[in-house]
BAFI-3210 file (N, C-alpha, C; in Angstrom, 3 decimals, decimal comma, padded with zeros to 6 digits):
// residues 207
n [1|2|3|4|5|6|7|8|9|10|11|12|13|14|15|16|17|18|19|20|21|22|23|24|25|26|27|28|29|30|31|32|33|34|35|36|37|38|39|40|41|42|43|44|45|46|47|48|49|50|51|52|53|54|55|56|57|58|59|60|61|62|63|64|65|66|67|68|69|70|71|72|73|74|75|76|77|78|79|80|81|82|83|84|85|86|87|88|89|90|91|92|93|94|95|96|97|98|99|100|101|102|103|104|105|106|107|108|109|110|111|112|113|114|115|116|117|118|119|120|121|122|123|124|125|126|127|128|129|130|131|132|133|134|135|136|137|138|139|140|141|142|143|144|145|146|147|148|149|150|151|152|153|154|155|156|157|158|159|160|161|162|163|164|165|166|167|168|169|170|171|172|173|174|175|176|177|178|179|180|181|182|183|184|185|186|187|188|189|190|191|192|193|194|195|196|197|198|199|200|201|202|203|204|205|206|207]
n.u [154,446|152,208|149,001|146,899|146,986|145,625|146,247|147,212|144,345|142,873|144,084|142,989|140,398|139,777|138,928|136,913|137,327|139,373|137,023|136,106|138,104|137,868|135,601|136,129|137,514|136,892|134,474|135,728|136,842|134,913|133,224|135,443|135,425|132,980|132,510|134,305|133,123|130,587|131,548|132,345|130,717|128,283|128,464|129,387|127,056|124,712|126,034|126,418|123,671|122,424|123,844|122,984|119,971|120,228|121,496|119,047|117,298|117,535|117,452|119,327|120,205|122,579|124,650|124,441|124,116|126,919|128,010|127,544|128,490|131,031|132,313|134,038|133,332|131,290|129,250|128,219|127,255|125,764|123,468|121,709|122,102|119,803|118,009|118,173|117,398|115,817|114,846|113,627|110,307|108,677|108,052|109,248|112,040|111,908|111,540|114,213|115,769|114,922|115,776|118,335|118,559|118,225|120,131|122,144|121,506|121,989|124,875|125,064|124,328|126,227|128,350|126,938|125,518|127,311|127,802|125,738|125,117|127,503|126,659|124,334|125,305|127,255|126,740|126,378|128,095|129,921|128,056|128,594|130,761|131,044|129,492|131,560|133,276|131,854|131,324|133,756|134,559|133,256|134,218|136,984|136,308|135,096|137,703|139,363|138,031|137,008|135,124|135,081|136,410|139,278|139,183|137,430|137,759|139,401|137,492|135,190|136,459|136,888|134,475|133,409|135,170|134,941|132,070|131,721|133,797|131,757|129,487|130,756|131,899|129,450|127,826|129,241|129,068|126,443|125,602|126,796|126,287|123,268|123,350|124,915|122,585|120,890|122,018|122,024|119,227|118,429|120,355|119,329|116,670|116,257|117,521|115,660|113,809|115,321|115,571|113,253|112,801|114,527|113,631|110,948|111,792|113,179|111,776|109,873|111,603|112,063|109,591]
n.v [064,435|063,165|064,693|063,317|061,343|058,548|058,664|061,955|062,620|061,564|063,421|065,865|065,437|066,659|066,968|065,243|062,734|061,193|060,026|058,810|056,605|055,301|054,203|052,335|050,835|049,759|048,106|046,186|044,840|043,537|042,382|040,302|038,586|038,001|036,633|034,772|032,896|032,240|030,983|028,723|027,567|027,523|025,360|022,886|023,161|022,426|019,934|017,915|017,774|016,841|013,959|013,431|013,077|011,058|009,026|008,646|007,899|005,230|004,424|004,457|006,460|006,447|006,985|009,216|011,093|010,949|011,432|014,575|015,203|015,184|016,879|019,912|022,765|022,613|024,075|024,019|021,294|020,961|022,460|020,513|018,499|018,633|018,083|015,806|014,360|012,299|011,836|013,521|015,414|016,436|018,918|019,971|019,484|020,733|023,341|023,926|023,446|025,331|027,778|027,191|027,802|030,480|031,475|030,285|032,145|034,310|034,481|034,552|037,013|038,474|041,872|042,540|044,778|046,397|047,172|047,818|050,222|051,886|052,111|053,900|056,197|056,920|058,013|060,839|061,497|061,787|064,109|066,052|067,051|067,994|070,779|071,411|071,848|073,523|075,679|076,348|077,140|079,351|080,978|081,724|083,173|085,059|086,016|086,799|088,260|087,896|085,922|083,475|080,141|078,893|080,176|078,868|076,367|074,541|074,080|073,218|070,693|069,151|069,171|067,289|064,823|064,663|063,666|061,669|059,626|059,012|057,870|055,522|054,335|054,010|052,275|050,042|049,088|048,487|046,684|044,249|043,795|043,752|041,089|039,170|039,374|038,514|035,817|034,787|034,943|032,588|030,635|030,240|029,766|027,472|025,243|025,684|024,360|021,861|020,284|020,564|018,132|016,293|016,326|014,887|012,662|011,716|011,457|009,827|007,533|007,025|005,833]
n.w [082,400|080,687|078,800|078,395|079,888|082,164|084,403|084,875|084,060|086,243|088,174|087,128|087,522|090,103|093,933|094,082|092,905|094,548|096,650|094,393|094,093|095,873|096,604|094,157|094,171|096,527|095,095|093,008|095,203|096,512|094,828|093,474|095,964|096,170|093,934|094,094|095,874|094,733|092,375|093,835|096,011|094,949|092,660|094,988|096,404|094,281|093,529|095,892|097,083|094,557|094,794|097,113|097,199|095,394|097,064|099,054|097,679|096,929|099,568|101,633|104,308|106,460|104,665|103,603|105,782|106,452|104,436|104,206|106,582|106,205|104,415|103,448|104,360|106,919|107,243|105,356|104,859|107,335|106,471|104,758|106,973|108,718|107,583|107,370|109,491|111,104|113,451|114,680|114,725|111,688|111,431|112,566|111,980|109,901|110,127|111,504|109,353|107,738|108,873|108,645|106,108|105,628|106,230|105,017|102,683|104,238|103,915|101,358|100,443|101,952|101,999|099,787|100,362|100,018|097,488|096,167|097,959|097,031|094,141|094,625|095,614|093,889|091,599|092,859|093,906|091,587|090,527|092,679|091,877|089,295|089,845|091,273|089,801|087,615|089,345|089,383|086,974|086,152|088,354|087,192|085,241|085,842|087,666|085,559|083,952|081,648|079,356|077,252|075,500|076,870|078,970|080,687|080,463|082,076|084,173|083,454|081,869|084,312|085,372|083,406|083,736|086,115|086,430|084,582|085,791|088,161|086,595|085,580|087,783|089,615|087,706|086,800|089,622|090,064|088,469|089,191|091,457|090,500|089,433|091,375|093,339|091,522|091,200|094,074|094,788|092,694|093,601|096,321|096,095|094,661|096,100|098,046|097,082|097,005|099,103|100,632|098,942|099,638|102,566|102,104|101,192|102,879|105,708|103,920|104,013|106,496|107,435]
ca.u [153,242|151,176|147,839|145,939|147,323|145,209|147,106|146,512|143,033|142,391|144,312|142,311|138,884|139,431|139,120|136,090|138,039|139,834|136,042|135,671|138,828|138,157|134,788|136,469|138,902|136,249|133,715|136,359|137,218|133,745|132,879|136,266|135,292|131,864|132,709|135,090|131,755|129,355|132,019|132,682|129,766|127,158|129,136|129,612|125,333|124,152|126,819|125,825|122,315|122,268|124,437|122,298|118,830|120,324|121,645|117,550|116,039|118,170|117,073|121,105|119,705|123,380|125,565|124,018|124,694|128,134|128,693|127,264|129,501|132,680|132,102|135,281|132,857|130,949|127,932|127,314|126,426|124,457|121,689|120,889|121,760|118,556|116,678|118,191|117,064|114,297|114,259|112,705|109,163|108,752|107,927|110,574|112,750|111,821|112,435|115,346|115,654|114,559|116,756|120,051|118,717|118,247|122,032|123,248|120,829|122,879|126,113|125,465|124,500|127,345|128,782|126,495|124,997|128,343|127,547|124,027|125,375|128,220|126,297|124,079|126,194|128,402|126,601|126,083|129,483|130,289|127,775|129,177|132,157|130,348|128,913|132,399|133,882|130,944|131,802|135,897|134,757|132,393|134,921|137,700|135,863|135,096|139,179|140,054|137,118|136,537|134,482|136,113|137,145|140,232|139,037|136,968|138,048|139,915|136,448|134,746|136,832|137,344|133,193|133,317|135,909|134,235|130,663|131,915|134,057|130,945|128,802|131,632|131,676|127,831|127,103|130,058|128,479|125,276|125,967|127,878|124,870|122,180|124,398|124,930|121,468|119,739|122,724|121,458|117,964|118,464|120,777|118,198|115,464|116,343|117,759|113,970|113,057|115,690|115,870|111,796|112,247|115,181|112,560|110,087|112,498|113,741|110,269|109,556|112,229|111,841|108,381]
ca.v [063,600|063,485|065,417|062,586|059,989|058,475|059,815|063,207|062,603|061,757|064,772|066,953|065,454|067,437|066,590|064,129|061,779|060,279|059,075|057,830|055,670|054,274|053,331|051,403|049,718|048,006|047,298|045,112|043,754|042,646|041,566|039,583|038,127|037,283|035,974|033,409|032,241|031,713|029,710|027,309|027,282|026,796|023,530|022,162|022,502|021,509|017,937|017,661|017,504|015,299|012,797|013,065|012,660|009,594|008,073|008,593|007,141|003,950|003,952|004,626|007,603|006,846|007,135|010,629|011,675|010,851|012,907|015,847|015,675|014,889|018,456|020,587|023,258|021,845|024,925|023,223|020,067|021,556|022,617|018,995|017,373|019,187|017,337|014,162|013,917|011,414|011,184|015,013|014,921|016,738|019,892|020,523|019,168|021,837|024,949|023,997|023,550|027,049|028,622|027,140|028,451|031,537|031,458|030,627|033,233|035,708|034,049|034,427|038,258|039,240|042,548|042,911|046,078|047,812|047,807|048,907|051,814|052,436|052,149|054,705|057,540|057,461|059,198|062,184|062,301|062,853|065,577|066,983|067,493|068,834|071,183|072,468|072,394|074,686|076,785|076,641|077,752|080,787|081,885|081,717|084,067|086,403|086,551|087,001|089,580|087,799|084,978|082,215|078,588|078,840|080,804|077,878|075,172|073,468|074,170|072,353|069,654|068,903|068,680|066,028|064,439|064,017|063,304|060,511|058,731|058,954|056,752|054,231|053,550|053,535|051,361|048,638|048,581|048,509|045,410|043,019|043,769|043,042|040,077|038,814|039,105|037,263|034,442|034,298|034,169|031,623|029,036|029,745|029,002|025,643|024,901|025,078|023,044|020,209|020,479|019,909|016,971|015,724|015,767|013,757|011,199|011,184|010,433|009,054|006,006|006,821|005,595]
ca.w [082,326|079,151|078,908|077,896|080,389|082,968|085,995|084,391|083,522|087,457|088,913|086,636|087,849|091,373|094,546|094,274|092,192|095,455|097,162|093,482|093,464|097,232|095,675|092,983|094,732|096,702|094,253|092,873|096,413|096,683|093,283|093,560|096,932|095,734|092,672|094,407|096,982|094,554|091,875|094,660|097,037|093,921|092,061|095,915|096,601|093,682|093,603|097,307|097,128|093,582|096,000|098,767|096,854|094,955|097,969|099,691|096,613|097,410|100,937|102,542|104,677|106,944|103,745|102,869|106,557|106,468|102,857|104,431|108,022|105,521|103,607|104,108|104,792|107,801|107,525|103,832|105,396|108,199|105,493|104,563|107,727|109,625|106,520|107,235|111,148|111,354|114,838|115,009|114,206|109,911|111,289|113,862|111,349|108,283|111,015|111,448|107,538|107,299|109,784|108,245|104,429|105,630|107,144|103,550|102,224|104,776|103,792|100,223|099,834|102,351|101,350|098,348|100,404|099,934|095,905|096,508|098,283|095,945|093,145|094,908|096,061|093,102|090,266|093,612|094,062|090,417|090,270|093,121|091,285|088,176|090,416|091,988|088,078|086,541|090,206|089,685|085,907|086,459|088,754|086,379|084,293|087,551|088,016|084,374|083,320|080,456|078,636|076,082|075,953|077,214|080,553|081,376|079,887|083,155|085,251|082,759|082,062|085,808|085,936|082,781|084,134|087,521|085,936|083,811|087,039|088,945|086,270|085,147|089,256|089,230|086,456|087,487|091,259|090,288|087,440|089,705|092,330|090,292|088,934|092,039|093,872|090,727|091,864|095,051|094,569|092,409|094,377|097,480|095,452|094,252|097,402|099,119|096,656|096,940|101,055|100,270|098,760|100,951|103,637|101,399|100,955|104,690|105,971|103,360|104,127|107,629|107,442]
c.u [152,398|149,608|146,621|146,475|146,209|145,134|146,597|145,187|142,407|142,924|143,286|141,066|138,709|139,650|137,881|136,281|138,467|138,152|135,289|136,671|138,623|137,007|135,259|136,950|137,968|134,894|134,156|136,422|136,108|133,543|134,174|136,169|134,017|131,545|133,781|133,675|131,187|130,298|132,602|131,716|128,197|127,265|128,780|128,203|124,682|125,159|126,514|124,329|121,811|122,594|123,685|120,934|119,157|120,740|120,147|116,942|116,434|118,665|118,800|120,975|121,617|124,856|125,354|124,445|126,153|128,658|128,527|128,020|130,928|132,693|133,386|134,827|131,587|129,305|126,978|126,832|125,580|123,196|121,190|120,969|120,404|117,729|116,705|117,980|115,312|114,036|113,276|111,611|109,187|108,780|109,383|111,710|113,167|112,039|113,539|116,057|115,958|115,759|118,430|119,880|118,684|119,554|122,530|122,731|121,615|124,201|126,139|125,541|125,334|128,345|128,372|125,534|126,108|128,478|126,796|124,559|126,420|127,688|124,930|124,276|126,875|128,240|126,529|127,195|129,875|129,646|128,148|130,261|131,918|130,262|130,391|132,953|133,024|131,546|133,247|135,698|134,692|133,707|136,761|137,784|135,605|136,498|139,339|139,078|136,903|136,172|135,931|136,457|137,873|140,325|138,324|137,327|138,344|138,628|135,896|134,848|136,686|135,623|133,209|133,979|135,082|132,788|131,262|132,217|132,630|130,265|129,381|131,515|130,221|127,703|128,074|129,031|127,197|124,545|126,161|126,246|123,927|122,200|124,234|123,341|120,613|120,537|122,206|120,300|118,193|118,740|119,818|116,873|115,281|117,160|116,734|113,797|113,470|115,634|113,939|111,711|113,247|114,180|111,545|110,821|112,798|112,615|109,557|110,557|112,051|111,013|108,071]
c.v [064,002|064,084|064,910|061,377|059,614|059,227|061,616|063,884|062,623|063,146|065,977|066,953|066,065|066,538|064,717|062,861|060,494|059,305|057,720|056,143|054,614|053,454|052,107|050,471|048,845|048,017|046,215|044,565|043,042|041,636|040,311|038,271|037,279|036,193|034,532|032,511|031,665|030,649|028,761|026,703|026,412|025,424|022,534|022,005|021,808|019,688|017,334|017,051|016,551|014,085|012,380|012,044|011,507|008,459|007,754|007,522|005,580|003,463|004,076|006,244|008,117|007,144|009,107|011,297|011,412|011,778|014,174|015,860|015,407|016,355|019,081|022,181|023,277|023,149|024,220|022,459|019,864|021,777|021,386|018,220|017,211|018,602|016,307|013,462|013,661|011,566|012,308|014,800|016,244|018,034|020,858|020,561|020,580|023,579|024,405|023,819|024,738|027,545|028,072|027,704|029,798|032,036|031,652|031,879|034,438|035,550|034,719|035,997|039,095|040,263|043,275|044,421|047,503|048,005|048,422|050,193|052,785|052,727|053,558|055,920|057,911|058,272|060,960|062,643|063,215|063,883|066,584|067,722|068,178|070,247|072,116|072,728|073,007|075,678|077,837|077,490|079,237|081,695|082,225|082,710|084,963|086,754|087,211|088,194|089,267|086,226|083,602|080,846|078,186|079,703|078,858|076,594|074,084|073,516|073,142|070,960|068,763|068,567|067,601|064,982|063,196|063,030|061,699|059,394|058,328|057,754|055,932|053,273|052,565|052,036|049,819|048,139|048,071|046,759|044,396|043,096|043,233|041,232|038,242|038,009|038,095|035,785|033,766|033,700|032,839|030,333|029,249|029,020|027,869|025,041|024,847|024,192|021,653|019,766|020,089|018,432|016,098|015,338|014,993|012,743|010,737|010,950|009,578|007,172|005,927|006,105|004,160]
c.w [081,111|079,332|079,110|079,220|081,697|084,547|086,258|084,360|084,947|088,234|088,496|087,220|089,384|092,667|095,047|093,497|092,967|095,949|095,910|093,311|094,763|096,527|094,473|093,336|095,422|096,492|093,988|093,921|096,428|095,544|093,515|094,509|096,700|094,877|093,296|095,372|095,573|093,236|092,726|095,822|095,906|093,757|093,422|096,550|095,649|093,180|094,815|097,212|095,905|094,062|096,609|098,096|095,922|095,975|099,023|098,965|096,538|098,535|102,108|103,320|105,524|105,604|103,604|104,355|107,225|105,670|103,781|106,288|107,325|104,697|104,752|104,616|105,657|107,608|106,165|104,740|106,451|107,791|105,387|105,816|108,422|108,708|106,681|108,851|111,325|112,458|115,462|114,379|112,702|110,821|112,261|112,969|110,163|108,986|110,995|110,067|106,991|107,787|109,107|106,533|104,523|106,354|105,741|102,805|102,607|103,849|101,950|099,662|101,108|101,618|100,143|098,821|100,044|098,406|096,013|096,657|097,428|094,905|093,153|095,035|095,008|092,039|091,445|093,333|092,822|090,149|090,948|092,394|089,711|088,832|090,526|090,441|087,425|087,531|089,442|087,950|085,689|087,126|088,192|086,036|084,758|087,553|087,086|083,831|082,144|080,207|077,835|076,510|077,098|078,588|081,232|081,285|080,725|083,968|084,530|082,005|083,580|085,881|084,843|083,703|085,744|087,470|085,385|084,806|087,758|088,046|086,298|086,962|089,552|088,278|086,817|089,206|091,452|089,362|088,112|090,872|092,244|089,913|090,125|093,501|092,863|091,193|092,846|095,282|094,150|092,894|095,989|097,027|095,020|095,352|098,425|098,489|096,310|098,358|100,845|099,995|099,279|101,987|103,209|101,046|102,407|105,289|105,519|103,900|105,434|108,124|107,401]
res [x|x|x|x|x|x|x|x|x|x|x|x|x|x|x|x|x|x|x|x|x|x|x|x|x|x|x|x|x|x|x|x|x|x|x|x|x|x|x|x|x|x|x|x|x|x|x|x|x|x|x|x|x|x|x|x|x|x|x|x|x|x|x|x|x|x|x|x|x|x|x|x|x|x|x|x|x|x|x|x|x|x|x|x|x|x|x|x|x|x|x|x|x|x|x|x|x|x|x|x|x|x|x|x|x|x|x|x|x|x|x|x|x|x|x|x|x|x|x|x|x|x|x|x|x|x|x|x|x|x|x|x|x|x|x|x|x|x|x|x|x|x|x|x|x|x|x|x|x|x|x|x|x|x|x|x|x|x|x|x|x|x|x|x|x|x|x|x|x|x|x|x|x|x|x|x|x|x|x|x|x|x|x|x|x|x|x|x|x|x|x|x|x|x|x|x|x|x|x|x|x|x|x|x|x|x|x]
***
């Protein structure tokens, strides 16, 4: 095995290398998982709700609640249908409004606490492992009775090593996180304010 090779490069970083690679593995799972939600859940609210609020503004209140019970994901069309029920009086109507945005709201930052926390723990870990590679060095130099490079050299690699894994984890977990939560905000936030004016059109024609 080469000196320089990856493989190499992780055996050397110790034993805190492994909690670094479970970490990795599902950052990506998430990020991967996330990243498929919000490129197909976004496109499919905002074409939904342009639909809907052009089919209001030309008075077809049962056209728009047909689109939204034909959705191949039946919780989408739950958000607007609770906007499109005249027969509930506005306010009854807009709780129940609420209560299904704050569903997609759940739906949307699902899993995004297991970056948080990754992105948390992971610079510790790598210092842990700093920590045992200055140890594993010192005591190098305790066995051998003497100083120099080449006494410490594997203690001290083994704490780079570990230090470095720890940010690269960090800084990915903590990226896709922040990434992700500005996503969310965002498609909730313009989602009150088209589900707003859904209900100003649906009373409005109701009326």
């Amino acid at each position: 095995m080469e000196t320089n090779s990856l493989g190499h490069m992780f055996l050397q970083g110790g034993w805190v290398m492994w909690p670094l690679l479970i970490f990795s593995v599902l950052t990506w799972a998430v990020v991967l998982e996330r990243a498929y939600v919000f490129l197909t859940v976004r496109p499919r609210l905002t074409k939904l709700a342009q639909t809907l609020s052009q089919s209001l503004k030309n008075g077809d209140v049962n056209s728009a609640r047909q689109l939204c019970q034909s959705q191949p994901q039946p919780w989408i069309g739950e958000i607007f249908l609770s906007a499109l029920d005249a027969k509930k009086k506005r306010d009854a109507a807009e709780r129940v409004t609420e209560r299904n945005r704050v569903r997609l709201v759940t739906q949307l930052r699902k899993n995004l606490w297991i970056l948080g926390t990754i992105g948390s723990a992971s610079p510790f870990i790598g210092l842990l492992g700093t920590v045992v590679g200055i140890v594993r060095a010192f005591h190098d130099m305790a066995e051998k009775g003497a100083g120099g490079f080449s006494v410490v050299a594997g203690g001290i690699s083994e704490a780079l090593i570990a230090t470095a894994a720890g940010l690269v984890v960090a800084i990915i977990a903590l990226l896709t996180y922040n990434i992700f939560v500005t996503a969310a905000n965002q498609t909730t936030g313009q989602l009150k304010l088209t589900l707003e004016e859904i209900l100003d059109q649906t009373y409005g024609v109701a009326v």
